[in-house]
VOLUM-745552 format. One record per atom (N, C-alpha, C, O, CB): residue in one letter; y, z, x; atom name. Coordinates in Angstrom, 3 decimals, padded with zeros to 6 digits. Glycine has a CB too. Layout:
A_Y_Z_X_CA
...
end
This chain:
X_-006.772_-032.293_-021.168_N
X_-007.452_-031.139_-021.700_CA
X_-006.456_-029.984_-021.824_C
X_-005.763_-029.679_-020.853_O
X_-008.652_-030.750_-020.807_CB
X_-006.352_-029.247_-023.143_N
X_-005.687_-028.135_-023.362_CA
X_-006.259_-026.663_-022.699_C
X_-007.409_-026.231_-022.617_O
X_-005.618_-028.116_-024.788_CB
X_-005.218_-026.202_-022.353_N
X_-005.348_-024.956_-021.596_CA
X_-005.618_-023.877_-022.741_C
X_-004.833_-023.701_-023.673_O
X_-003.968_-024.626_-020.661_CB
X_-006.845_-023.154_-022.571_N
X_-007.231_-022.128_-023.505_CA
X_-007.374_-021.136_-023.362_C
X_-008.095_-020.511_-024.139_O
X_-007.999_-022.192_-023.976_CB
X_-006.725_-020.498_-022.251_N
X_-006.348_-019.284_-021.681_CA
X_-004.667_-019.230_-021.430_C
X_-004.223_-018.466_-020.574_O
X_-007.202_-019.126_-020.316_CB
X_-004.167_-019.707_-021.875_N
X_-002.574_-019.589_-021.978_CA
X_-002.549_-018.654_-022.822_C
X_-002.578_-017.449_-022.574_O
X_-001.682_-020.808_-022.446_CB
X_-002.460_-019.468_-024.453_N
X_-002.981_-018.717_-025.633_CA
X_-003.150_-017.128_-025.621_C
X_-002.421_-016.166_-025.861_O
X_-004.285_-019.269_-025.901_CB
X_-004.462_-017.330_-025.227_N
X_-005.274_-015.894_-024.935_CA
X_-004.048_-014.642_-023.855_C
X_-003.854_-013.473_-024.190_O
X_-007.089_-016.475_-023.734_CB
X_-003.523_-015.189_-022.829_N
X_-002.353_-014.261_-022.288_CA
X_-001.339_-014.160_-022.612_C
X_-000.666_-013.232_-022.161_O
X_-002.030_-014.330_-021.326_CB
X_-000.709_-015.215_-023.676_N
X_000.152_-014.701_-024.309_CA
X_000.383_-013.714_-025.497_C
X_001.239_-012.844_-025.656_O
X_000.507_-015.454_-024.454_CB
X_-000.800_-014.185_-026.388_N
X_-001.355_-012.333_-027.135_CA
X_-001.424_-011.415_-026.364_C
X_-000.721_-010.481_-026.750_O
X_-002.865_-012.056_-027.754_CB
X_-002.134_-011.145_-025.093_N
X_-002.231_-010.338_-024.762_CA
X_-000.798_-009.672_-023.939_C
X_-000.998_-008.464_-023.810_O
X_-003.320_-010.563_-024.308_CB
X_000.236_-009.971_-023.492_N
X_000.998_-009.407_-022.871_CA
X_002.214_-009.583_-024.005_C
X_003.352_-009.174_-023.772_O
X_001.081_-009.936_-021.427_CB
X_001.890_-010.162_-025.112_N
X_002.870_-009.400_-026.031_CA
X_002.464_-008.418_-026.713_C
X_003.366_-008.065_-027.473_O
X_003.424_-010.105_-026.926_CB
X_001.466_-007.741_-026.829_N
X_001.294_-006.320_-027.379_CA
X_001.688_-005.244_-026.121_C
X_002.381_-004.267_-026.404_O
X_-000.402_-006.094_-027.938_CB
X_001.248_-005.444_-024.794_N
X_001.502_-004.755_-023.662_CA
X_001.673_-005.449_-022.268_C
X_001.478_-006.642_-022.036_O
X_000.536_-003.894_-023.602_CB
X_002.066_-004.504_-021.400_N
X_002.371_-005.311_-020.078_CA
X_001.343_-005.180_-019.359_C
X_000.871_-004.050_-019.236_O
X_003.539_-004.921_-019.254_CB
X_000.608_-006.518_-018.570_N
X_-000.064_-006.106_-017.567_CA
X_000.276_-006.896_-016.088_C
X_001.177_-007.682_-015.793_O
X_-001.447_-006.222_-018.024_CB
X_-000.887_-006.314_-015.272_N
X_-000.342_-007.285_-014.188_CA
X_-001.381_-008.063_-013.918_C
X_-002.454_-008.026_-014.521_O
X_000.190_-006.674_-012.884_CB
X_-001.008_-009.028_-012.713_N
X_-001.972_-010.602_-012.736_CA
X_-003.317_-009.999_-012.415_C
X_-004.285_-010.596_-012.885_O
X_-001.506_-012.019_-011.349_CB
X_-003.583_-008.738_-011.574_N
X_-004.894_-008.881_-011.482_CA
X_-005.565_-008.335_-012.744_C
X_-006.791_-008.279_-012.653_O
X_-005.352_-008.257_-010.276_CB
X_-004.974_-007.870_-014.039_N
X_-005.358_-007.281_-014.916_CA
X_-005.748_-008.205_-015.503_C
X_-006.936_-008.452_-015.713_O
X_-004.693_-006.515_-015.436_CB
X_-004.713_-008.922_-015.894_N
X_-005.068_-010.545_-016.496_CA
X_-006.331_-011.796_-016.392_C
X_-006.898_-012.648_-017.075_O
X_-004.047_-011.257_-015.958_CB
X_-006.288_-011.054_-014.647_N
X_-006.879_-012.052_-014.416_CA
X_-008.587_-011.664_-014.802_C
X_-009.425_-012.488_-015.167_O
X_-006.463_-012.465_-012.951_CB
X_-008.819_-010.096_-014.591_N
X_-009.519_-009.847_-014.939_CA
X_-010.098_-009.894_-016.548_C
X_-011.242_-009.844_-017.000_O
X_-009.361_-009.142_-014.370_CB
X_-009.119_-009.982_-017.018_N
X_-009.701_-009.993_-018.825_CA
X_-009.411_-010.961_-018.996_C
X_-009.729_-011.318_-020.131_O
X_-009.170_-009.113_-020.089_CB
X_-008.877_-011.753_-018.392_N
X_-009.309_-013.530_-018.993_CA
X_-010.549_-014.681_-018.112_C
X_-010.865_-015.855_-018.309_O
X_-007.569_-014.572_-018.817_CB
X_-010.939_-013.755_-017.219_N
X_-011.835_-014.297_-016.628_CA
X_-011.661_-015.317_-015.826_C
X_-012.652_-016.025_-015.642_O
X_-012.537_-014.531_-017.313_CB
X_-010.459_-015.661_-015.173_N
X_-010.137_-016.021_-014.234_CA
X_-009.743_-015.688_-013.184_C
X_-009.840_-014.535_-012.762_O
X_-009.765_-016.425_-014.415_CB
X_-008.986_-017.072_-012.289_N
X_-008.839_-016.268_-010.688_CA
X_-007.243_-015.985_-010.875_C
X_-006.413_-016.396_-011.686_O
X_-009.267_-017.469_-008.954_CB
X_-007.173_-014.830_-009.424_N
X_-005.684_-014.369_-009.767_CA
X_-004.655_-015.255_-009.591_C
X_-003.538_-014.962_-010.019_O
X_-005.266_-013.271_-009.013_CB
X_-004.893_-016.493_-008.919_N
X_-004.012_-017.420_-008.659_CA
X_-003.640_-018.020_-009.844_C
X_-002.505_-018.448_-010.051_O
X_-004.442_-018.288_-007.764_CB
X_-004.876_-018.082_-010.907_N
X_-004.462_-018.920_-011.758_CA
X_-003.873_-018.160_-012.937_C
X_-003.472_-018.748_-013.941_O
X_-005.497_-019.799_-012.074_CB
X_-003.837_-017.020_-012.812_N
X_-003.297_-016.216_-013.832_CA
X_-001.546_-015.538_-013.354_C
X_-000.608_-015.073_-014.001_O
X_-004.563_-014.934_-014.063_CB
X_-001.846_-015.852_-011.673_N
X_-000.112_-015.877_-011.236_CA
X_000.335_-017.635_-012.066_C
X_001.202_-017.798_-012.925_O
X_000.172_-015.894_-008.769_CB
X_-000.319_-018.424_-011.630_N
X_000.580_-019.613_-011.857_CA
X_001.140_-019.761_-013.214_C
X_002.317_-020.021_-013.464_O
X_-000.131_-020.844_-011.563_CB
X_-000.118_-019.511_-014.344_N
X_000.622_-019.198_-015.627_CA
X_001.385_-018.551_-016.234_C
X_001.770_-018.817_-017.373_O
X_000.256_-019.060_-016.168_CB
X_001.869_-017.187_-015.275_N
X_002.643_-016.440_-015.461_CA
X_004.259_-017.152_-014.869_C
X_005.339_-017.080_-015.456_O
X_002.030_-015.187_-014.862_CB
X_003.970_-017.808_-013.572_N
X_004.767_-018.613_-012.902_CA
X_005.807_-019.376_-013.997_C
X_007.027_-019.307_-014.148_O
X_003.845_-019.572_-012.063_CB
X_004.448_-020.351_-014.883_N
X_005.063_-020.883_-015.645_CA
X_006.032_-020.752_-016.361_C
X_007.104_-021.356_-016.362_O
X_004.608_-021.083_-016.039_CB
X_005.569_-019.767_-017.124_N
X_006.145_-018.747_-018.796_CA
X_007.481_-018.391_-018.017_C
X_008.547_-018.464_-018.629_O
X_004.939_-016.798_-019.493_CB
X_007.450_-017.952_-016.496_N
X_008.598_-017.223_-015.994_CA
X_009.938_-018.554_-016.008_C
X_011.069_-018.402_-016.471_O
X_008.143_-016.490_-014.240_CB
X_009.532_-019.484_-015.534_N
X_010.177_-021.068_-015.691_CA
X_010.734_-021.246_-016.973_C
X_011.962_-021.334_-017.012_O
X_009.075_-022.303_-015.534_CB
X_010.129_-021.318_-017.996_N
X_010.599_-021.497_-019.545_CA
X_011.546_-020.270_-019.742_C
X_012.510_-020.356_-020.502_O
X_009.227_-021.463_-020.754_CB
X_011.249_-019.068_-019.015_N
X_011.988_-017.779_-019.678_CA
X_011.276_-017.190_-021.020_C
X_011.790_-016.742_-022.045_O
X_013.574_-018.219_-020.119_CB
X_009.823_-017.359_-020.626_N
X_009.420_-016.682_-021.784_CA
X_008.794_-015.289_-021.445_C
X_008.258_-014.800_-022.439_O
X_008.457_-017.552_-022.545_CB
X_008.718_-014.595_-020.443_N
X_008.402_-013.527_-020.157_CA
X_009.268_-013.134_-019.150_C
X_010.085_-013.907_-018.650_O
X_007.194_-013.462_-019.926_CB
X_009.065_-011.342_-018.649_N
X_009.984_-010.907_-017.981_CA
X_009.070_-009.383_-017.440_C
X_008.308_-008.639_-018.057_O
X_011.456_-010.837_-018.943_CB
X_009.602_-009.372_-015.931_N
X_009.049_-007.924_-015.715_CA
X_009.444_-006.713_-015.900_C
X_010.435_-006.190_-015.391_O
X_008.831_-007.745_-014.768_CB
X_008.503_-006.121_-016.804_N
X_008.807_-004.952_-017.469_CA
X_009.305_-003.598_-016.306_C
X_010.198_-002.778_-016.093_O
X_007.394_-004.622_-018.375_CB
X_008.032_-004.084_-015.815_N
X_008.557_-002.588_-014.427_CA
X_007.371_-002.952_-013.912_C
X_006.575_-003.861_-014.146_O
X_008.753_-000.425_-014.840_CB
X_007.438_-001.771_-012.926_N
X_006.452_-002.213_-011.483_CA
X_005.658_-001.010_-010.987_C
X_006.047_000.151_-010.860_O
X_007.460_-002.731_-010.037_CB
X_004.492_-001.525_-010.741_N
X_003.620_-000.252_-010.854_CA
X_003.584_-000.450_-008.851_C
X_003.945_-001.386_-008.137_O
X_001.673_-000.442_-012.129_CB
X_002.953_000.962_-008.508_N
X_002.579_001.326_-007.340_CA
X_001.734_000.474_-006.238_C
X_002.341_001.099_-005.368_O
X_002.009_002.328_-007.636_CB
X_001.213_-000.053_-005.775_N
X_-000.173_-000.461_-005.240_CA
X_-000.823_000.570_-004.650_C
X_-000.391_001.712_-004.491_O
X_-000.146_-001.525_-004.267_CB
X_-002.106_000.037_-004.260_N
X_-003.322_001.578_-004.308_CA
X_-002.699_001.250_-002.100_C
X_-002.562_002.171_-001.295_O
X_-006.323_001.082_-005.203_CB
X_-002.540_000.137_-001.868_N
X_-002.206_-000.184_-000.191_CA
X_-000.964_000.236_000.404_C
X_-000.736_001.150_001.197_O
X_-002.166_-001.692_000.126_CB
X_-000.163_-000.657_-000.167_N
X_001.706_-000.268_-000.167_CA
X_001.901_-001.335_-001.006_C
X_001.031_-002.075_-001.465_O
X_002.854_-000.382_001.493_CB
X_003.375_-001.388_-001.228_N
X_004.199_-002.243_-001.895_CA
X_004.133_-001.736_-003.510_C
X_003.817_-000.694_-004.085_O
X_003.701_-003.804_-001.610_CB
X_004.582_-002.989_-003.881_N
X_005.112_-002.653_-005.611_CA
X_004.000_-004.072_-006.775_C
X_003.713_-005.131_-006.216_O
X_007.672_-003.175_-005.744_CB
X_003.720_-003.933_-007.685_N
X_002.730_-004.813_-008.728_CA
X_003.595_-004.985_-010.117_C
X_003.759_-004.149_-011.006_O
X_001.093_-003.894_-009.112_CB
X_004.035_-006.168_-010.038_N
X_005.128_-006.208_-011.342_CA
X_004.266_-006.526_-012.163_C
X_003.298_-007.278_-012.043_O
X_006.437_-007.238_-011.417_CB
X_004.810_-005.645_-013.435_N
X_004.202_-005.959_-014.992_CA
X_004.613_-006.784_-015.573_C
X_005.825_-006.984_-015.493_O
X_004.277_-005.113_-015.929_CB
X_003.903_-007.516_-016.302_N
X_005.080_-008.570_-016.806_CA
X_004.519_-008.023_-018.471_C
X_003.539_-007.336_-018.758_O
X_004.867_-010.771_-016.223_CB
X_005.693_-008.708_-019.472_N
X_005.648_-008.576_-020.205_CA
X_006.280_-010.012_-021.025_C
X_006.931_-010.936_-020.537_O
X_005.957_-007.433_-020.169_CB
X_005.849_-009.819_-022.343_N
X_006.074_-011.521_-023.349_CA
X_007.145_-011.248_-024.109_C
X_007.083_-010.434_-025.030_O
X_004.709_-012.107_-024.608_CB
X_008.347_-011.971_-023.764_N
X_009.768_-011.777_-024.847_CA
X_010.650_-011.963_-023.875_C
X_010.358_-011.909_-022.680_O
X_010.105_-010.205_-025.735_CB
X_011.919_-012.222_-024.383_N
X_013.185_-012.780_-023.454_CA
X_013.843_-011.217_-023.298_C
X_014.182_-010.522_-024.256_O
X_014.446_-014.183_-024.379_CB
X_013.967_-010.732_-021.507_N
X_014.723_-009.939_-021.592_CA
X_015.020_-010.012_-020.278_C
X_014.842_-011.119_-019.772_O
X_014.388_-008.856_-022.182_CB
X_015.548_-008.878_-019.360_N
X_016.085_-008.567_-018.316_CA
X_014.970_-008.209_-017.139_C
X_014.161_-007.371_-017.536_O
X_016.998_-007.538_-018.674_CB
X_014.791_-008.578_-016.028_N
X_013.242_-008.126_-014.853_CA
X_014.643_-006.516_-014.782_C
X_015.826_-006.232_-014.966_O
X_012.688_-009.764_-012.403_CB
X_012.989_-005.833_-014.279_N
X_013.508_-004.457_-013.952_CA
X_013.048_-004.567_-012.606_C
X_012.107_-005.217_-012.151_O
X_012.950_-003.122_-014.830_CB
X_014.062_-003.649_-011.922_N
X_014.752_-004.314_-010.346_CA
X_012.977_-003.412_-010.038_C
X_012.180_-002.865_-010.801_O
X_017.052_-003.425_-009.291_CB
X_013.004_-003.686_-008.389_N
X_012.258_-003.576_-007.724_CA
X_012.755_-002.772_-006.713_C
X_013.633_-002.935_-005.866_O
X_011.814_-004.580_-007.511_CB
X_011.697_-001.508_-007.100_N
X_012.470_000.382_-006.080_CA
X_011.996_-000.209_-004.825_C
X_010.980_-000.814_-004.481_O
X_011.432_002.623_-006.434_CB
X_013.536_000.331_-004.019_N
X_013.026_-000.341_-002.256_CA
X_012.008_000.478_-001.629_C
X_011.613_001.410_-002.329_O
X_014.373_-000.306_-000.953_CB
X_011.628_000.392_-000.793_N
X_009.791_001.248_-000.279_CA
X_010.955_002.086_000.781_C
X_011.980_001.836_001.415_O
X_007.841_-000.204_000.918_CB
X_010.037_003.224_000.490_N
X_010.027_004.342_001.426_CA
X_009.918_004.075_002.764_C
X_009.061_003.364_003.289_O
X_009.062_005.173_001.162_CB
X_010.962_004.766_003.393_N
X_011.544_004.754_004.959_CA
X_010.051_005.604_005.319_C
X_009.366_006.171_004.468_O
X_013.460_005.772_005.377_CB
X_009.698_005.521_007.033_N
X_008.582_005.986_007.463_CA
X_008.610_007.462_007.405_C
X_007.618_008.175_007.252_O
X_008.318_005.483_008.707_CB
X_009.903_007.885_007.549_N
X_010.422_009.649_007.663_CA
X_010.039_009.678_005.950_C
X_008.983_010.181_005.565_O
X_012.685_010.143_008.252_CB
X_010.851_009.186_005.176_N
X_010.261_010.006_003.761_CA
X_008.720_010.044_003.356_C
X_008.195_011.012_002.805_O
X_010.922_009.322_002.453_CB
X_008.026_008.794_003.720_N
X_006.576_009.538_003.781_CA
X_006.008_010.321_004.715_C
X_004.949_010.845_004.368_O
X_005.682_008.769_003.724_CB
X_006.328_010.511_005.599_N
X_006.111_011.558_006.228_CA
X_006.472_012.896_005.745_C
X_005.606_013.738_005.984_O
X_006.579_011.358_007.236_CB
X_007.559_013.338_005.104_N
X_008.070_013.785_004.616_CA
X_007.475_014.606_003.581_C
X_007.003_015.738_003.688_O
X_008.717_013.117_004.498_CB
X_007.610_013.573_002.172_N
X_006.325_013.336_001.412_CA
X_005.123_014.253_001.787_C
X_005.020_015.314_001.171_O
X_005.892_011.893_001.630_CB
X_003.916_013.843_003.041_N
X_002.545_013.503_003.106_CA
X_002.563_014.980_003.373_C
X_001.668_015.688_002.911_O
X_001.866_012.297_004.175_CB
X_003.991_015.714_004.433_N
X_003.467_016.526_004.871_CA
X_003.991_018.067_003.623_C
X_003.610_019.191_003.950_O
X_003.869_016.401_006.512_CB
X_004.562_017.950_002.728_N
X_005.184_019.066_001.766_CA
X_003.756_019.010_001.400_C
X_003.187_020.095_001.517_O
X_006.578_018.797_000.509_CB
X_002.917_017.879_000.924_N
X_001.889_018.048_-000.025_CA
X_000.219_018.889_001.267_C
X_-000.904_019.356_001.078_O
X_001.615_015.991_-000.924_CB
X_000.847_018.693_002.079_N
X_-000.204_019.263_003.171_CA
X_-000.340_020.781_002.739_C
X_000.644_021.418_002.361_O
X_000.381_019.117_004.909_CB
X_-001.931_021.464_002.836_N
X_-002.311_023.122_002.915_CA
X_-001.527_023.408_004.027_C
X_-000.827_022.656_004.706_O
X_-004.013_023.627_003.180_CB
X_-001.773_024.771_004.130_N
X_-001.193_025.559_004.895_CA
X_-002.166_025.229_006.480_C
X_-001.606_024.899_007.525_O
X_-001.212_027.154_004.137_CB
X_-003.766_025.419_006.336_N
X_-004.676_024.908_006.951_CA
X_-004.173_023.521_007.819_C
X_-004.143_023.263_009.023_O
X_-005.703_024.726_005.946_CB
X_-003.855_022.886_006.789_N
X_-004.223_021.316_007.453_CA
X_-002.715_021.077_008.195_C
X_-002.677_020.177_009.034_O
X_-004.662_019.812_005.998_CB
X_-001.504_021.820_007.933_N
X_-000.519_022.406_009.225_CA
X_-001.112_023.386_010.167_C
X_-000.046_023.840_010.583_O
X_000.777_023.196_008.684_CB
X_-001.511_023.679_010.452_N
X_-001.625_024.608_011.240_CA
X_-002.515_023.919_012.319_C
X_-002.286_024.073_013.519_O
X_-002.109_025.845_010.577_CB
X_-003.521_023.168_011.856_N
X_-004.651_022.407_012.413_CA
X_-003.508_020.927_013.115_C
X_-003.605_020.332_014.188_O
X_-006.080_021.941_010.869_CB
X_-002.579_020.758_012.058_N
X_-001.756_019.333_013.227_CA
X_-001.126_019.862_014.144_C
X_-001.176_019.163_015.156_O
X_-000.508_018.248_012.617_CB
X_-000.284_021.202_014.327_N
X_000.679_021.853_014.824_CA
X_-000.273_022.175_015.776_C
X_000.254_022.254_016.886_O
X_001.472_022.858_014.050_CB
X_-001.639_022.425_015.792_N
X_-002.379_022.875_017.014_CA
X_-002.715_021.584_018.096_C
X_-002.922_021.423_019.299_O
X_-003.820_023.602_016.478_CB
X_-002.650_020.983_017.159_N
X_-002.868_019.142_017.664_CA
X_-002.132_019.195_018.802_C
X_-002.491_019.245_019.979_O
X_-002.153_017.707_016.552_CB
X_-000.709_019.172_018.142_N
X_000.255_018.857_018.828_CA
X_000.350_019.446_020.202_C
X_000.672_018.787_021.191_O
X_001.238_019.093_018.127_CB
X_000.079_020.609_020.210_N
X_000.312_021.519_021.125_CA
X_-000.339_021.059_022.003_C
X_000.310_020.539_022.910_O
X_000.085_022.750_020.888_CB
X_-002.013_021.044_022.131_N
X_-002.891_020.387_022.743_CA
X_-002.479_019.163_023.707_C
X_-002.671_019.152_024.922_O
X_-003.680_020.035_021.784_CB
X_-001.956_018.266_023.052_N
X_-001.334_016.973_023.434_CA
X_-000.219_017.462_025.063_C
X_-000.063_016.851_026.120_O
X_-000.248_016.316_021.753_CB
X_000.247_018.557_024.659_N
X_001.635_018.571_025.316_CA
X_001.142_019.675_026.589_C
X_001.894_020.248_027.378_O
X_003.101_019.201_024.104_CB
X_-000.335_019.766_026.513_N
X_-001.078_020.722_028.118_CA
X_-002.007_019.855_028.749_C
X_-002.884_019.113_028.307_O
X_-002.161_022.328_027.796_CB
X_-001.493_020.201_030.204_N
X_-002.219_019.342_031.296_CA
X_-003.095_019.852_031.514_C
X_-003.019_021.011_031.922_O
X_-001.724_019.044_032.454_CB
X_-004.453_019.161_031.327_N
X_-005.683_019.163_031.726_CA
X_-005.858_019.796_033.206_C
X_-005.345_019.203_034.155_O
X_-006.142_017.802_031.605_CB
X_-006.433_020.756_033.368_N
X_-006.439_021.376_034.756_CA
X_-008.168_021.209_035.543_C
X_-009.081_021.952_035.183_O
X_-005.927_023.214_034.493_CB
X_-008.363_020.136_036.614_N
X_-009.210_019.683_037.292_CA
X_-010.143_020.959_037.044_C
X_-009.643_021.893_036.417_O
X_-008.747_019.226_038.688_CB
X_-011.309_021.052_037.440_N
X_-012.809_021.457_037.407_CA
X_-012.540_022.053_038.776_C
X_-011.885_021.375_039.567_O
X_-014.141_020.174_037.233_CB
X_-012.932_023.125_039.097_N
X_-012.951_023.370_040.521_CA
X_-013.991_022.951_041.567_C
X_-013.950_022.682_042.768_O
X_-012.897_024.586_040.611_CB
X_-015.119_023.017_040.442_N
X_-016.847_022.470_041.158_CA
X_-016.667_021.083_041.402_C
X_-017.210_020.473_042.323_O
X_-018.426_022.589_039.979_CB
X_-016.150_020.757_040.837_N
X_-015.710_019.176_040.645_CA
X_-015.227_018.392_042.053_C
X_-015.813_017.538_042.719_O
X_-014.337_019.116_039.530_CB
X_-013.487_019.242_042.289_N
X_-012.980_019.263_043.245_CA
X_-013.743_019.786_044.607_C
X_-013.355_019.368_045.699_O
X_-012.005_019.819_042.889_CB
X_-014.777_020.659_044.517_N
X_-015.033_020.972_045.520_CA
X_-015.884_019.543_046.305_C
X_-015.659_019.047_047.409_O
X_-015.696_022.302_045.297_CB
X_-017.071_019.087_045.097_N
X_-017.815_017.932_045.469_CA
X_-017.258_016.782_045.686_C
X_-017.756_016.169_046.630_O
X_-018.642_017.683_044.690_CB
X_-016.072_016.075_044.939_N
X_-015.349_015.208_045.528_CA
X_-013.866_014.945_046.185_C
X_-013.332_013.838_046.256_O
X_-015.498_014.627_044.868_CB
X_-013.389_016.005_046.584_N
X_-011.736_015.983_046.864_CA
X_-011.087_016.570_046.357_C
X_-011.356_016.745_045.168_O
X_-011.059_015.058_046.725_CB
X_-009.801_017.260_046.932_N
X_-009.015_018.046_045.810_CA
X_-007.977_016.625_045.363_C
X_-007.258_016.703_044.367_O
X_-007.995_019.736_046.540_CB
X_-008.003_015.686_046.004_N
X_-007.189_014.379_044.757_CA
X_-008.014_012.961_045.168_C
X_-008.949_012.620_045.892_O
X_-004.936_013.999_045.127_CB
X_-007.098_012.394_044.278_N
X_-007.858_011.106_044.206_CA
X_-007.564_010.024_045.253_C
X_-006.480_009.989_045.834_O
X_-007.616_010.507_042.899_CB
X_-008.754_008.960_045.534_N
X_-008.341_008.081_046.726_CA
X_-008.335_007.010_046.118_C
X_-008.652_007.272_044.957_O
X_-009.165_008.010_047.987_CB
X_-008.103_005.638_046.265_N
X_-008.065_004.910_046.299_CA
X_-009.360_004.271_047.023_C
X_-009.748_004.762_048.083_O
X_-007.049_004.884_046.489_CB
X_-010.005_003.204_046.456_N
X_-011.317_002.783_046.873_CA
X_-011.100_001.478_048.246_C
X_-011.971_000.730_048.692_O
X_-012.160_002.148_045.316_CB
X_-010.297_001.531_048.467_N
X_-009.689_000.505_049.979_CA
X_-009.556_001.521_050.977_C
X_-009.340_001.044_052.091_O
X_-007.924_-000.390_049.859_CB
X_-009.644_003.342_050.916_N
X_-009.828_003.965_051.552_CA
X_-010.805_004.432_052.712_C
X_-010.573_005.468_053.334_O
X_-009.651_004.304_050.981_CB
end
């Protein structure tokens, strides 16, 4: 039996590039099977990745595209400091001020209850006591 969605993705990613889950979505299949045919075409050398889009999670989503040419490299992912980096230039003024208070918080010792201490001890025992 002839494959009748080959066809159909190869029109389609020679007018534009998409990626497998795009594919997979407008050809109505699963993404596996729209990687493997891409797999294929990549075997013959009949397609090539155009460039590489973002993911919505992390990592990178190569486009592929239909015609003999060169893959476009793959940008290495951001060190943990540059998104941080990044996350925090794009931060309000507010939403610093509110982590920086965080922080502070973090770095003061909780000072015992006095009513507290009075009803059970000024420290703690051990229950073999």
């Amino acid at each position: 039996m002839k494959s009748t969605r080959m066809p159909k993705l190869v029109a389609l990613i020679t007018q534009k590039g998409y990626t497998t889950r795009e594919l997979a979505d407008i050809l109505h299949c699963t993404l596996r099977s729209s990687r493997n045919m891409l797999h294929k075409l990549k075997d013959e050398g009949s397609v090539h990745i155009q460039s590489w889009r973002r993911a919505q999670a992390n990592g990178w989503i190569a486009v592929w595209r239909y015609g003999i040419g060169v893959d476009a490299e793959k940008p290495e992912p951001l060190s943990t400091r540059a998104r941080v980096k990044k996350c925090r230039e794009r931060e309000s003024i507010d939403e610093k001020e509110f982590r920086l208070a965080r922080q502070r918080q973090l770095k003061r010792k909780v000072k015992r209850d006095p009513l507290t201490a009075a009803f059970y001890g000024s420290g703690y025992s051990s229950p073999a006591d």
